[in-house]
N, C-alpha and C positions, 0 to 999 in steps of 0.2 A: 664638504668632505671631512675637514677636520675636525669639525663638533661631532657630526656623526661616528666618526674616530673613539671621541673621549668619550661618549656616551658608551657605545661598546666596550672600551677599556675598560671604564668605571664600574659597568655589567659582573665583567668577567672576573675584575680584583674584587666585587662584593659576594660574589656568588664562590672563589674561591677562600675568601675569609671565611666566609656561611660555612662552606663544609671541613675546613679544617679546624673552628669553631664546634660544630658536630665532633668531628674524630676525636678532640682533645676530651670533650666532654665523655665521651664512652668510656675510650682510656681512663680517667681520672676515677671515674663510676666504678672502674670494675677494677679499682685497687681499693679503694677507700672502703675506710670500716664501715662494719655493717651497722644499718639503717634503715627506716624507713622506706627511702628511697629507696638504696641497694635492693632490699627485699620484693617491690612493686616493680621495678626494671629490670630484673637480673636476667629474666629471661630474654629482653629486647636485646639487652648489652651485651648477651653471651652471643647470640645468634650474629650481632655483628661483629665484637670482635675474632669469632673462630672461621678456620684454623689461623690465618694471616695474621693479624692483630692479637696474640694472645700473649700477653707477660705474664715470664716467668720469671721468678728472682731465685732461682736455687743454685748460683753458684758459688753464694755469698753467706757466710754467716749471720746468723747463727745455726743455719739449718741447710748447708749445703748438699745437693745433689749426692745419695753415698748410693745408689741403685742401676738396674742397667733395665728397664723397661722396653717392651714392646708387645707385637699381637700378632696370631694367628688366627689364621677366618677358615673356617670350614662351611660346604652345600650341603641341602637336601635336595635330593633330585627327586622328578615326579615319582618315580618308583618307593621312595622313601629310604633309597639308600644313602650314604653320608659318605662323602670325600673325606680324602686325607686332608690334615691342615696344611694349608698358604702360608707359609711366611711373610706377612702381608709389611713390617718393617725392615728386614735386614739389607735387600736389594736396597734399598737407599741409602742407608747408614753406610753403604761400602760404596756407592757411589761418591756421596760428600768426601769421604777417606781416601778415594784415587783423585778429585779431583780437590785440590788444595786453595789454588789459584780463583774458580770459578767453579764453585761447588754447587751443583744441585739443591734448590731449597723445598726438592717434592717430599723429603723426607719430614719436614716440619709439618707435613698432612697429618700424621700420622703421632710425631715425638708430642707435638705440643697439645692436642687433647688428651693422648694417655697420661700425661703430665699433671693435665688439670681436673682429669676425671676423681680424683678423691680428693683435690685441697680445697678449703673453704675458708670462712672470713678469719682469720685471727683468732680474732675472740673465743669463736667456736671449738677451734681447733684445739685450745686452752684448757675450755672449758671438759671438751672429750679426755685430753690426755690426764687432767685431774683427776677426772672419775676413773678412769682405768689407773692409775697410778694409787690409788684411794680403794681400787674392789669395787666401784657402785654401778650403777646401771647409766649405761651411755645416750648420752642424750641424744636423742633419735636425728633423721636429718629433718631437716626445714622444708617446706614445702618447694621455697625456690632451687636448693640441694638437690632433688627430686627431680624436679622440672630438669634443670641442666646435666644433671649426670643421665638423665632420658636422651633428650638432645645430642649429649658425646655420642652414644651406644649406636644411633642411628644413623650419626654420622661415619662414623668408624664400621659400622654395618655398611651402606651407602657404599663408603671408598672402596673395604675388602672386596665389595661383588666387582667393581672393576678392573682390581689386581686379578683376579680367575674367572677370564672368558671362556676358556674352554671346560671350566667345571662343568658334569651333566651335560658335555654337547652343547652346552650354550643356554640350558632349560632349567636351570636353578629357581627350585620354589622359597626355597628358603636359605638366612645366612646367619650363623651361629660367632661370635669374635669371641676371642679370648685372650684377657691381658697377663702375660707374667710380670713377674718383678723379681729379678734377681737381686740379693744384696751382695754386695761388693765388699772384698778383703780391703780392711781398715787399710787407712791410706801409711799407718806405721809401721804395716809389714810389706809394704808395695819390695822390696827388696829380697825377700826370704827366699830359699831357693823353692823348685818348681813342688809341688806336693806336699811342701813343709805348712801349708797353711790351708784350713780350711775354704774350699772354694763359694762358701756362701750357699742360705738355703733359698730355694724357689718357690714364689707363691702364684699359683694361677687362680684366679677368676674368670667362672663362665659366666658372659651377659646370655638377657634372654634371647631368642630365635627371632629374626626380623622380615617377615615374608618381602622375598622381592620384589613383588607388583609395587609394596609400597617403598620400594628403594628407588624403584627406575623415576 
């Protein structure tokens, strides 16, 4: 009984090594500069780590969080008429906000792809903001850019049709998201009084239409 014991033990401590061996290795993958590898994986790595596992580093300089992002999802119902939009992020954001202690993390469905839906490797990012800083033409995205920014849309598709069961009676053909991005009054005027400061401008992005057979 005992050996049979440490044999089991032994199982269950190699197979738990194995897969948090696996997790470090994703993690690690999908911080690190681009590469070969990066480029041939990126797609594996994004599919595992979203939404749960996805690092973000913006509350840190040099490039700290200045934006208030989220998404609305609107239907096409069989007639081909279009709902009003879902605010398919704020009910969360004010759940975490009532609850302090034990806050809801459903709203990380939602913050952490809009989040990572436009960053890319470093390098890249560098590389873009010189040609725009310079006038030139911006270096297009990368195949695996492509690939994963597809992925976010579907997913964030996906979730919206959840948030609105009753859109269409229930018979939603199709689901349209859409990401704003508010920017945020510089953190030097967080003091000023109320309307003495501009409240920042608003940028939306329509993704394309994601019919819902292939959501469900």
């Amino acid at each position: 009984m005992t050996e049979q014991y440490r044999v089991v033990r032994r199982a269950v401590l190699l197979t738990g090594a194995a897969l948090l061996g696996v997790h470090f290795t994703m993690t690690a993958l999908s911080q690190a500069p681009l590469s070969p590898a990066k480029v041939r994986y990126q797609e594996t790595v994004n599919a595992y780590m979203q939404p749960y596992f996805a690092q973000t580093w913006l509350l840190f300089a040099p490039d700290p969080l200045t934006d208030d992002r989220g998404i609305v999802a609107r239907a096409r119902c069989a007639d081909n008429t279009l709902t009003k939009d879902y605010d398919v992020t704020t009910p969360y954001i004010k759940d975490v906000q009532d609850s302090r202690f034990f806050p809801s993390r459903m709203s990380r469905l939602v913050t952490g792809p809009v989040q990572e839906i436009n960053n890319s490797d470093e390098l890249l990012n560098r590389l873009r903001n010189d040609s725009q800083n310079d006038k030139k033409p911006l270096l297009p995205l990368m195949p695996h850019e492509k690939r994963s920014q597809s992925a976010t849309v579907t997913y964030l598709s996906r979730y919206a049709l959840t948030q609105m069961p009753q859109a269409c009676d229930g018979d939603v053909q199709a689901v349209q998201v859409r990401m704003y991005i508010h920017q945020l009054p510089p953190w030097s005027k967080r003091n000023a009084p109320e309307g003495a400061t501009d409240e920042g401008k608003v940028e939306v992005y329509d993704f394309p239409w994601r019919k819902a057979s292939a959501l469900r």
